[in-house]
N, C-alpha and C positions, 0 to 999 in steps of 0.2 A: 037467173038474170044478174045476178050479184057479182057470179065469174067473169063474166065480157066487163066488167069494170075494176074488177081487183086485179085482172091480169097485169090491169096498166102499174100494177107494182115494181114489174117489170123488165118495166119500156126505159132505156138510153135515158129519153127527154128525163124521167123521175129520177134516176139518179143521178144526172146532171143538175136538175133542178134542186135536189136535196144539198149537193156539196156546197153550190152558192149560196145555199140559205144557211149554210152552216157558218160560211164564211164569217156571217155577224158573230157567232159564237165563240170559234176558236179556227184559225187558220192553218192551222198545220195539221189537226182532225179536217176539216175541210180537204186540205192538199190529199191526204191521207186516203180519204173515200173517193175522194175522185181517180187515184190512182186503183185503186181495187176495181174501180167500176171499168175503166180505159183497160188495165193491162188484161181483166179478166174477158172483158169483151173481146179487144183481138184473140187471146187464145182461141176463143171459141169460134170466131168467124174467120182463121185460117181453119180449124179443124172444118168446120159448115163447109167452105168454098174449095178448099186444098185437099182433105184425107179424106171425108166422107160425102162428098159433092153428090154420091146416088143413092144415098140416104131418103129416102120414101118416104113421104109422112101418109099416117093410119090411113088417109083419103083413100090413098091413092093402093094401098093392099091390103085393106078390109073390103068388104062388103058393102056398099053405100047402104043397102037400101037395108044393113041391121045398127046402123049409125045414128045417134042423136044428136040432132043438128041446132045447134040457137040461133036465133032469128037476130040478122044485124050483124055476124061473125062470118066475115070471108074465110075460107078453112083453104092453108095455104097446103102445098102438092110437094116442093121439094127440099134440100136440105132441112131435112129435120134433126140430124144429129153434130150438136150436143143443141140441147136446148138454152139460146140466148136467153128469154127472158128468164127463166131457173139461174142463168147463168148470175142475171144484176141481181136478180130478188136476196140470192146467197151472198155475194161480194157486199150489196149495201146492208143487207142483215148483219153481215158477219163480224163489218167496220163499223155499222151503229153499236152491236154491242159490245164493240173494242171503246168505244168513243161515248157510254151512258154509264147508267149506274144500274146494277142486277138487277135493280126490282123492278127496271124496264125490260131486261131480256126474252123474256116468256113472248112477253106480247111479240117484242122484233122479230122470234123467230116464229112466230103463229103466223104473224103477216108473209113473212118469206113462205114459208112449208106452203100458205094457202095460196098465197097467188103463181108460187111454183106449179101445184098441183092443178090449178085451173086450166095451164096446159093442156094437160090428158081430159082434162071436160070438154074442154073447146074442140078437140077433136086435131089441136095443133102439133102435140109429140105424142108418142110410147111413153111411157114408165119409163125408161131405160134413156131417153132421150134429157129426163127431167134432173133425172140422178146423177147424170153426167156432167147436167151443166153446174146444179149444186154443187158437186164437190169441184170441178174448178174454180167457183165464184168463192167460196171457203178456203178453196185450198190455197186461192192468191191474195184474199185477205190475210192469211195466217203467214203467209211467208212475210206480204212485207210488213207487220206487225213484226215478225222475229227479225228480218231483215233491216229493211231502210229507217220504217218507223218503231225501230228496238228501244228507241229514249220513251215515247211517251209509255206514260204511268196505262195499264190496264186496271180497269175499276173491279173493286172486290168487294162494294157496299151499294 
């Protein structure tokens, strides 16, 4: 029951919602996350819509009927590759722990690993869908850390 609600880790709307609450904090960490959240998002929904458009999700090439299904969870049929919400979960994980202090990390990245993985519970990616969108959501935090936002300080306490 705990997965049809941690998934919403992420959904768009949260890490949209997270950059403007950040905004009180610091605005250029703010700018920061939102761009990890936007450029890593399009990656992933030209690859959805554009290269892997007949991407299957489990529904639709497993078995229904050796499937566990939860109650309240529409289980969607197509573009499943790369998985978008694996995709925010790792872009905001990735630029939160670019933008805290270590002794928050564990936790930021338990919340991403968990609402990534509740994917494949929900019955919504493969394995293989989940990992893919991680490491884009990772991999475009870490550029524009090394990239655009190269000036700010990375925390080491």
């Amino acid at each position: 029951a705990v997965a049809k609600y941690l998934t919403h880790a992420g959904d768009g709307f949260f890490a949209v919602a997270g950059a403007l609450l950040w905004l009180f904090k610091n605005k250029k960490e703010a700018l920061y996350i939102f761009a990890c959240y936007g450029i890593s998002a399009l990656i992933t929904q030209f690859l959805k819509h554009q290269v892997f458009d007949d991407a299957l999700r489990p529904i639709m090439a497993l078995d229904a009927s050796r499937l566990h299904f939860i109650d309240g969870v529409t289980v969607h049929r197509y573009l499943s590759f790369p998985s978008g919400h694996a995709t925010t979960s790792f872009a905001l994980g990735t630029a939160l722990c670019m933008c805290t202090p270590v002794r928050l990390h564990a936790f930021i990245c338990a919340i991403a690993l968990l609402s990534a993985l509740t994917r494949v519970y929900l019955l919504q990616h493969y394995i293989t869908d989940v990992a893919a969108g991680a490491s884009i959501g990772c991999a475009t935090a870490l550029v524009l850390q090394l990239t655009i936002f190269h000036d700010r300080k990375i925390p080491t306490h």
